[in-house]
Short mmCIF file of the C-alpha atoms (twelve columns), coordinates in Angstrom:
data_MODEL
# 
_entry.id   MODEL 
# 
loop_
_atom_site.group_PDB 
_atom_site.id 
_atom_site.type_symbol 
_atom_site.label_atom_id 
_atom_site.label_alt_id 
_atom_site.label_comp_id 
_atom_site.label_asym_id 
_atom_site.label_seq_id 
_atom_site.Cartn_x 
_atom_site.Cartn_y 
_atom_site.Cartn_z 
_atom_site.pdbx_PDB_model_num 
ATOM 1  C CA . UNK A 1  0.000   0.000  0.000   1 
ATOM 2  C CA . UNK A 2  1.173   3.495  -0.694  1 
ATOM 3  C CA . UNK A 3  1.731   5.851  1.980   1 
ATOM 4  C CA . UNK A 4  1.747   9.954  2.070   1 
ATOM 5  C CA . UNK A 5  0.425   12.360 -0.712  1 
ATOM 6  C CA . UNK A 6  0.548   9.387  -3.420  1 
ATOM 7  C CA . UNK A 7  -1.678  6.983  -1.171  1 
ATOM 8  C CA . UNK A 8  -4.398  9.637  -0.411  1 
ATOM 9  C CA . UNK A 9  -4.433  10.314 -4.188  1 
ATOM 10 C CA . UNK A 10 -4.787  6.894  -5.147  1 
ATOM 11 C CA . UNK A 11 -7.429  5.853  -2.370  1 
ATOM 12 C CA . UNK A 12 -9.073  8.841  -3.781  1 
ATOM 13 C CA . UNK A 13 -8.840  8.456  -7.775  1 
ATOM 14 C CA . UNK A 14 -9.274  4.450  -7.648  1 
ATOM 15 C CA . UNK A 15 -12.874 4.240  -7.073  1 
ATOM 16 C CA . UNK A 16 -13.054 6.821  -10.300 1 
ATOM 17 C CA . UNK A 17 -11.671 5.349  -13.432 1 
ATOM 18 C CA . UNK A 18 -14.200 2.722  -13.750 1 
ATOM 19 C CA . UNK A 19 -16.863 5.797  -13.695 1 
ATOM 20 C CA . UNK A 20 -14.529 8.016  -16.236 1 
ATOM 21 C CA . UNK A 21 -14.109 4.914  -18.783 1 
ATOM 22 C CA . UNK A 22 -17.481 4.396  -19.146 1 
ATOM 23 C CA . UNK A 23 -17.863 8.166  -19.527 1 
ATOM 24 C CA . UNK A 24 -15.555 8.563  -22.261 1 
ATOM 25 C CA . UNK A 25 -16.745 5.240  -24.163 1 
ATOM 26 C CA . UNK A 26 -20.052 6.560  -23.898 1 
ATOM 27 C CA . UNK A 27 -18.976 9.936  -25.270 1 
ATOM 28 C CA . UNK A 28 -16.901 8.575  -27.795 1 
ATOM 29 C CA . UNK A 29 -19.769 5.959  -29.242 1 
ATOM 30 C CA . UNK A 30 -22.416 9.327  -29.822 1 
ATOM 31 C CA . UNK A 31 -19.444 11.304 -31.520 1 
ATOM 32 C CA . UNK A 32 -18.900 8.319  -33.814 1 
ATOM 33 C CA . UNK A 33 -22.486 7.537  -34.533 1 
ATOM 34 C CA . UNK A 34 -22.815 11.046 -35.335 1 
ATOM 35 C CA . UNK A 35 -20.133 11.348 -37.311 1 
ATOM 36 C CA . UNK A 36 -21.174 8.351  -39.684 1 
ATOM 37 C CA . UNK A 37 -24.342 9.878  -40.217 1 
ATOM 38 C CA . UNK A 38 -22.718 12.848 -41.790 1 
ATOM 39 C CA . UNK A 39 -23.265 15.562 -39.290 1 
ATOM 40 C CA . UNK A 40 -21.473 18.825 -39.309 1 
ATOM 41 C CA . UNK A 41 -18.727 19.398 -36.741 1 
ATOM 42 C CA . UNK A 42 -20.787 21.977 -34.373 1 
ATOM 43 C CA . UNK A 43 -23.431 19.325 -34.723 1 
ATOM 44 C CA . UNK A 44 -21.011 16.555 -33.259 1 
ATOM 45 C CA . UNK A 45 -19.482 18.711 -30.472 1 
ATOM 46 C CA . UNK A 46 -22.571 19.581 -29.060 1 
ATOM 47 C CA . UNK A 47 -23.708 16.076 -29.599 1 
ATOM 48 C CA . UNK A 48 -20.510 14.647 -27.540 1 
ATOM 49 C CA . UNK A 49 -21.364 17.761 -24.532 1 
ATOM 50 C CA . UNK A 50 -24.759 16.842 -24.202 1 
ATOM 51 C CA . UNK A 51 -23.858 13.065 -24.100 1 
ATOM 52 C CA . UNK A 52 -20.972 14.231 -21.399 1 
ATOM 53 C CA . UNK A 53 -23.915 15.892 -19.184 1 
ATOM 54 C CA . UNK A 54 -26.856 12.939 -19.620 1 
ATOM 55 C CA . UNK A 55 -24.489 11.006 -18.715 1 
ATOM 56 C CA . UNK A 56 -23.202 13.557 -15.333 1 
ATOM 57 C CA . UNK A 57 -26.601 14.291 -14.821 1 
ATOM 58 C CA . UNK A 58 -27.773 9.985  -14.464 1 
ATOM 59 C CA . UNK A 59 -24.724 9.189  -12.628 1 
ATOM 60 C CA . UNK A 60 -24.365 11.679 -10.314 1 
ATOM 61 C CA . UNK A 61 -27.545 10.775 -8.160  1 
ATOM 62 C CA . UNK A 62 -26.837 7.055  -8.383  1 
ATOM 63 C CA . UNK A 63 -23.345 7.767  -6.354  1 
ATOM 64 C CA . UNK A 64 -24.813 10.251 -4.258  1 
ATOM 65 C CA . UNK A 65 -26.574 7.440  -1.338  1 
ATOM 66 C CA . UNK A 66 -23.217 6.187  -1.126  1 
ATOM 67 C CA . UNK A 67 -21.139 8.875  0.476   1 
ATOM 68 C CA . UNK A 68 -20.410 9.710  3.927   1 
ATOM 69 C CA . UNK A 69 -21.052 12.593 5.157   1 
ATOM 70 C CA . UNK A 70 -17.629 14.550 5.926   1 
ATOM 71 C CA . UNK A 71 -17.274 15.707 9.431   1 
# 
């Protein structure tokens, strides 16, 4: 186990990347569908930030019953 600065990060950041990979997959598979049906480029980046916050927006609530409160 890592100790100091690097352990705090990495209890921190661990419990993350599962969340962010399925984020960016997401992301990545509406930009791509997009883009093979021919839309324009303002199309697809609006497309690919509206995907980013659906998905923010549905996750967000199903990780908040799981935190502790800080004291």
């Amino acid at each position: 186990m890592m100790k100091g600065a690097a352990g705090r990060i990495t209890e921190w950041v661990r419990p993350h990347v599962p969340e962010a990979s399925d984020g960016i997959l997401t992301s990545a598979g509406i930009c791509e569908g997009f883009a093979g049906a021919g839309a324009g480029t303002k199309v697809l980046i609006f497309a690919g930030f509206a995907g980013l916050v659906a998905g923010t927006l549905a996750a967000g609530p199903a990780a908040w019953p799981g935190r502790s409160p800080s004291s």
